[in-house]
C-alpha positions as CSV (number, residue, x, y, z in Angstrom):
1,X,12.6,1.0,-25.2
2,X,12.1,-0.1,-21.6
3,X,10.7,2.3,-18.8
4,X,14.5,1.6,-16.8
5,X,17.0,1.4,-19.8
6,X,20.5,2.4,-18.5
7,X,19.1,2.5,-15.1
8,X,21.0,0.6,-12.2
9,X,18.1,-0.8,-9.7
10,X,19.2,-2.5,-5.9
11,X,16.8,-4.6,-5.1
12,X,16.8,-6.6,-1.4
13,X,15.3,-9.5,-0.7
14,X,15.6,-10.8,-4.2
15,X,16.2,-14.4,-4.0
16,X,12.2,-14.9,-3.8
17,X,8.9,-13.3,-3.6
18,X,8.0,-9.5,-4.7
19,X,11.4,-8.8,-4.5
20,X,11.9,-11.4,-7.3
21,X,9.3,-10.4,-9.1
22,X,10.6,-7.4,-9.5
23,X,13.8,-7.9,-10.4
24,X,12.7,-10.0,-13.8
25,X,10.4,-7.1,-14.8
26,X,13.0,-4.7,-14.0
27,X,15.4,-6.1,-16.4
28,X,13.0,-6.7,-19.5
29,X,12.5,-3.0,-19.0
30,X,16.1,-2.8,-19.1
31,X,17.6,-2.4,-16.3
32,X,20.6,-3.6,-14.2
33,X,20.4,-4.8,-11.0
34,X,21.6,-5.9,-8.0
35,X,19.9,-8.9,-6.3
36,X,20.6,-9.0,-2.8
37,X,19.3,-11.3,-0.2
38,X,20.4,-13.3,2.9
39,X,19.7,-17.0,1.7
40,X,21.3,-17.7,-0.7
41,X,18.5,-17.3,-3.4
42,X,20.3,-14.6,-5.0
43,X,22.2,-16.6,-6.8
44,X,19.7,-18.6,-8.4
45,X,17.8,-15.3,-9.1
46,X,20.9,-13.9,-10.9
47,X,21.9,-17.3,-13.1
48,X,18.2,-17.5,-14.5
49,X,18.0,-13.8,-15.5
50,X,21.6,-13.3,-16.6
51,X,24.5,-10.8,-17.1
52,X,22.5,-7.5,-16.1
53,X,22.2,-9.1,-12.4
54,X,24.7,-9.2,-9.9
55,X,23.8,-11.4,-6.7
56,X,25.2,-9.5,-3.6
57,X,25.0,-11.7,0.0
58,X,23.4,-9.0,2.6
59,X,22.0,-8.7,6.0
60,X,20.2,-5.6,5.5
61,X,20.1,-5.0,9.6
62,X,24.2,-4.7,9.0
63,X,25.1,-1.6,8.0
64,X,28.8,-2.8,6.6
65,X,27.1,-5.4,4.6
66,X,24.3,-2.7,3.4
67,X,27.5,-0.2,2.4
68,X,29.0,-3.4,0.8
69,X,26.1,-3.7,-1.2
70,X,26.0,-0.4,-2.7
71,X,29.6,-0.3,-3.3
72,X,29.2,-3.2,-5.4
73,X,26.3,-1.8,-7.6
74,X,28.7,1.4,-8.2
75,X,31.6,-0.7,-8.5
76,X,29.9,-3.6,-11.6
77,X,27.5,-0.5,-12.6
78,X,28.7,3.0,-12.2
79,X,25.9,4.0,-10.8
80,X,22.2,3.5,-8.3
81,X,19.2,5.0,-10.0
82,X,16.5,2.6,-8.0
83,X,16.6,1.3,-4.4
84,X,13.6,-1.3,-3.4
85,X,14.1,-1.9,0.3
86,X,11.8,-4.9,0.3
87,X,13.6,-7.3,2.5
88,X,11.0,-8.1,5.1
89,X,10.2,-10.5,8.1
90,X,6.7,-11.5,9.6
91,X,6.0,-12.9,13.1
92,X,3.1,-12.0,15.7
93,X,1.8,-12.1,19.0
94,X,-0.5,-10.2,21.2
95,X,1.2,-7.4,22.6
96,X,1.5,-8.5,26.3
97,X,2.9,-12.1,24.8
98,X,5.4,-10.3,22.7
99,X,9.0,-11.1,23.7
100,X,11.8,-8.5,23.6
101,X,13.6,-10.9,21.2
102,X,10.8,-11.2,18.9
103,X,10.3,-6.9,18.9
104,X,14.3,-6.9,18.3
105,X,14.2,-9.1,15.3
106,X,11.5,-7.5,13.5
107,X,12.3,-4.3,14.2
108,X,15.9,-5.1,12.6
109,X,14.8,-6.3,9.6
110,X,11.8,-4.1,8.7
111,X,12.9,-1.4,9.9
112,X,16.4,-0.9,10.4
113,X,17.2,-2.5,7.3
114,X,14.6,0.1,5.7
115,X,16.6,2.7,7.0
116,X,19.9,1.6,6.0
117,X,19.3,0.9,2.8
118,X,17.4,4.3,2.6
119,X,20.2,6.3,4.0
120,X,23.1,4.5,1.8
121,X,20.4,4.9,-0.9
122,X,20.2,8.3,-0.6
123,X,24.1,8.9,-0.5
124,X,24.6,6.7,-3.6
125,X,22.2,8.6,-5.9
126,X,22.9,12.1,-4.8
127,X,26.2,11.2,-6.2
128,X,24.7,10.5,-10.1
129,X,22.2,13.4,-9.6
130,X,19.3,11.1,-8.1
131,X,16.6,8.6,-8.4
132,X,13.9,6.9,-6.5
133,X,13.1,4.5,-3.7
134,X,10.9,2.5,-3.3
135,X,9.9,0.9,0.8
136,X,8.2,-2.0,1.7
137,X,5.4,-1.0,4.3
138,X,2.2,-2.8,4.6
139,X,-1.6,-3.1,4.9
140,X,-0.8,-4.2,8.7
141,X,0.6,-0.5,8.9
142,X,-2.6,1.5,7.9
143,X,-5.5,-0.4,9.6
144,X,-5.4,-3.0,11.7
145,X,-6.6,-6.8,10.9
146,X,-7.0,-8.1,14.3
147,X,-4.3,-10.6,13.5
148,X,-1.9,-10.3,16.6
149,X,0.8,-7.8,14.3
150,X,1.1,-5.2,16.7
151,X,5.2,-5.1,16.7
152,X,5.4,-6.4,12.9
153,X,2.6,-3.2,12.4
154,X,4.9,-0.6,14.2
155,X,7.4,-1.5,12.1
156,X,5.9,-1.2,8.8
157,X,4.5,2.1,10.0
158,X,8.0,3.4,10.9
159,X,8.8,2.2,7.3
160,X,6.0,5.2,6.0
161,X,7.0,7.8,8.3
162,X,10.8,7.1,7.1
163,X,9.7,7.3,3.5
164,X,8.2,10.5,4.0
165,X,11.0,11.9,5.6
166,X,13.2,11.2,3.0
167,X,10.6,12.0,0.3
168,X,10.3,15.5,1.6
169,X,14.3,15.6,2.7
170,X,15.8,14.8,-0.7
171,X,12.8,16.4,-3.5
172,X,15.6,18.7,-4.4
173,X,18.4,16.6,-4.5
174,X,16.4,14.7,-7.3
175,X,15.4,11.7,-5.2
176,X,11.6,10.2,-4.9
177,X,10.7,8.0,-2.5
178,X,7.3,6.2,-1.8
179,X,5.9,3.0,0.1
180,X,4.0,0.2,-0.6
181,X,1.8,-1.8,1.5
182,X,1.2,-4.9,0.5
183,X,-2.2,-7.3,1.4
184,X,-2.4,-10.5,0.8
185,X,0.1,-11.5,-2.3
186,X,0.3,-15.0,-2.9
187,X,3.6,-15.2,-2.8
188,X,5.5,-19.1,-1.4
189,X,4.8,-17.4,2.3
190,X,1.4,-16.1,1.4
191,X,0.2,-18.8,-0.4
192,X,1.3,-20.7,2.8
193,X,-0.7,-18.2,5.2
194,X,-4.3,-19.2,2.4
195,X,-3.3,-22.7,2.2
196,X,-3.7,-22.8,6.6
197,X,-6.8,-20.4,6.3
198,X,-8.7,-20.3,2.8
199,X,-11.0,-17.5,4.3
200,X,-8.2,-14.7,4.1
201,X,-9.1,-14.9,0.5
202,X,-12.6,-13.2,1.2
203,X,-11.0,-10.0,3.2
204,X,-10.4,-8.2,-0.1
205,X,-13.1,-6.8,-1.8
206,X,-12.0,-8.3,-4.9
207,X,-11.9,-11.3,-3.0
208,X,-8.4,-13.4,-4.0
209,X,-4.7,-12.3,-3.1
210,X,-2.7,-10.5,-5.4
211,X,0.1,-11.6,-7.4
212,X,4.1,-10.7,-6.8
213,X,3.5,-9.2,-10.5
214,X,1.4,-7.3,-9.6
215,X,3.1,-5.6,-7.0
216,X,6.4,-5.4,-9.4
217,X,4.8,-3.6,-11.8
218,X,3.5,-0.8,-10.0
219,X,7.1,-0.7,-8.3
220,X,8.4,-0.6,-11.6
221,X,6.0,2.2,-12.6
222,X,7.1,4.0,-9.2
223,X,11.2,4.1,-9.7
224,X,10.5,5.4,-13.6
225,X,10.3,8.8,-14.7
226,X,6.2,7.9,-15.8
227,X,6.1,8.8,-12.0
228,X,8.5,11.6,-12.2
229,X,5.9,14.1,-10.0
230,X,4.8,11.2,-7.0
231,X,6.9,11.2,-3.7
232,X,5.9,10.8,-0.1
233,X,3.2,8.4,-0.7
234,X,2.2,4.8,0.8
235,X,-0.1,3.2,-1.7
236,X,-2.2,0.1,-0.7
237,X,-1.5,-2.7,-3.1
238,X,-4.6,-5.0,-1.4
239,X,-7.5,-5.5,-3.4
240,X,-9.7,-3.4,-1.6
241,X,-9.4,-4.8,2.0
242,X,-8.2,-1.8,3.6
243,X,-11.2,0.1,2.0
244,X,-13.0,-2.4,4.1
245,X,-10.8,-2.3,7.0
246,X,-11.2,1.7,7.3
């Protein structure tokens, strides 16, 4: 038996990435799921894992599109048992060259779209007696790199705050909800980001990125019942390098 048979999983950002990662791992645990994503991609994640994903177009900063998405898990699945909200843009500057426009657009994605797929999370699994969420933050949101992320930081620490909220909100409604923060994971982006500076690979203390897999695994451990008693929590997924940061 999987650790998410007969479980219903929405996972954004899924046409690459962490978010890809995890939803192949989800469904050799057994899940269904819905892959949503803005490119494209979520088609091509859906025809290479088959029936048990349904690829769902969204722009998770629109809340119609967000709704959309839900309706169409509950619609193909009955049901929404797992929401990873790991959709998720990166751009910097320092803070007195950061344009308005720039603050706007990250602040849509990685956060607003955080919060609207927490909210419509939240109203979908109350319905089926709960569940658990599972944010994207990052390491940019607990200690700082020195690497010009000051709005794209803000952001990612709205996303804890948020996942606290609802953590401590919803406990009796049945629903978990904890954060991640990614390092470096050598995902196509992040093995971009190494490929332009080989050094990031010494930041970690075990000294080399991580892998999506990596990431989806303890995601996968986090929206199972084997983490039936965890809510409120951002974990560091960084080999180390916020130990060093700190």
């Amino acid at each position: 038996m999987g650790d998410m048979d007969g479980k219903v999983a929405v996972i954004t950002g899924a046409g690459a990435g962490m978010a890809k990662a995890c939803a192949e791992l989800f469904v050799r645990h057994g899940a269904k799921v819905v892959a949503a994503d803005i490119s494209g991609k979520e088609k091509d994640t859906a025809a290479e894992l088959g029936e048990a994903v349904v690829p769902v177009h969204c722009d998770v900063s629109r809340e119609d599109q967000v709704v959309a998405m839900f309706d169409t898990a509950v619609r193909e699945f009955g049901r929404v048992d797992a929401v990873l909200n790991v959709a998720g843009i990166a751009d910097g500057a320092p803070l007195a060259d950061s344009t308005l426009e720039m603050y706007d657009r990250i602040m849509a994605v990685d956060l607003k779209g955080v919060f609207l797929g927490t909210k419509h999370g939240i109203r979908a699994m109350r319905a089926t007696g709960g569940g658990a969420i599972v944010n994207w933050a990052s390491l940019a949101a607990l200690a700082t790199s020195g690497a010009y992320a000051g709005v794209y930081s803000a952001a990612k620490a709205g996303v804890i705050a948020l996942t606290r909220a609802a953590a401590t909100e919803y406990a009796t409604d049945g629903i978990r909800a904890n954060s991640l923060c990614p390092g470096i994971i050598l995902t196509d982006m992040g093995q971009h980001a190494v490929r332009a500076a080989p050094e990031k690979l010494q930041k970690p203390a075990m000294r080399r990125g991580g892998t999506p897999q990596e990431v989806a695994e303890l995601a996968l451990f986090l929206a199972s019942e084997r983490s039936s008693y965890l809510t409120g929590l951002a974990i560091p997924v960084d080999g180390g390098w916020g130990s060093l940061l700190r």
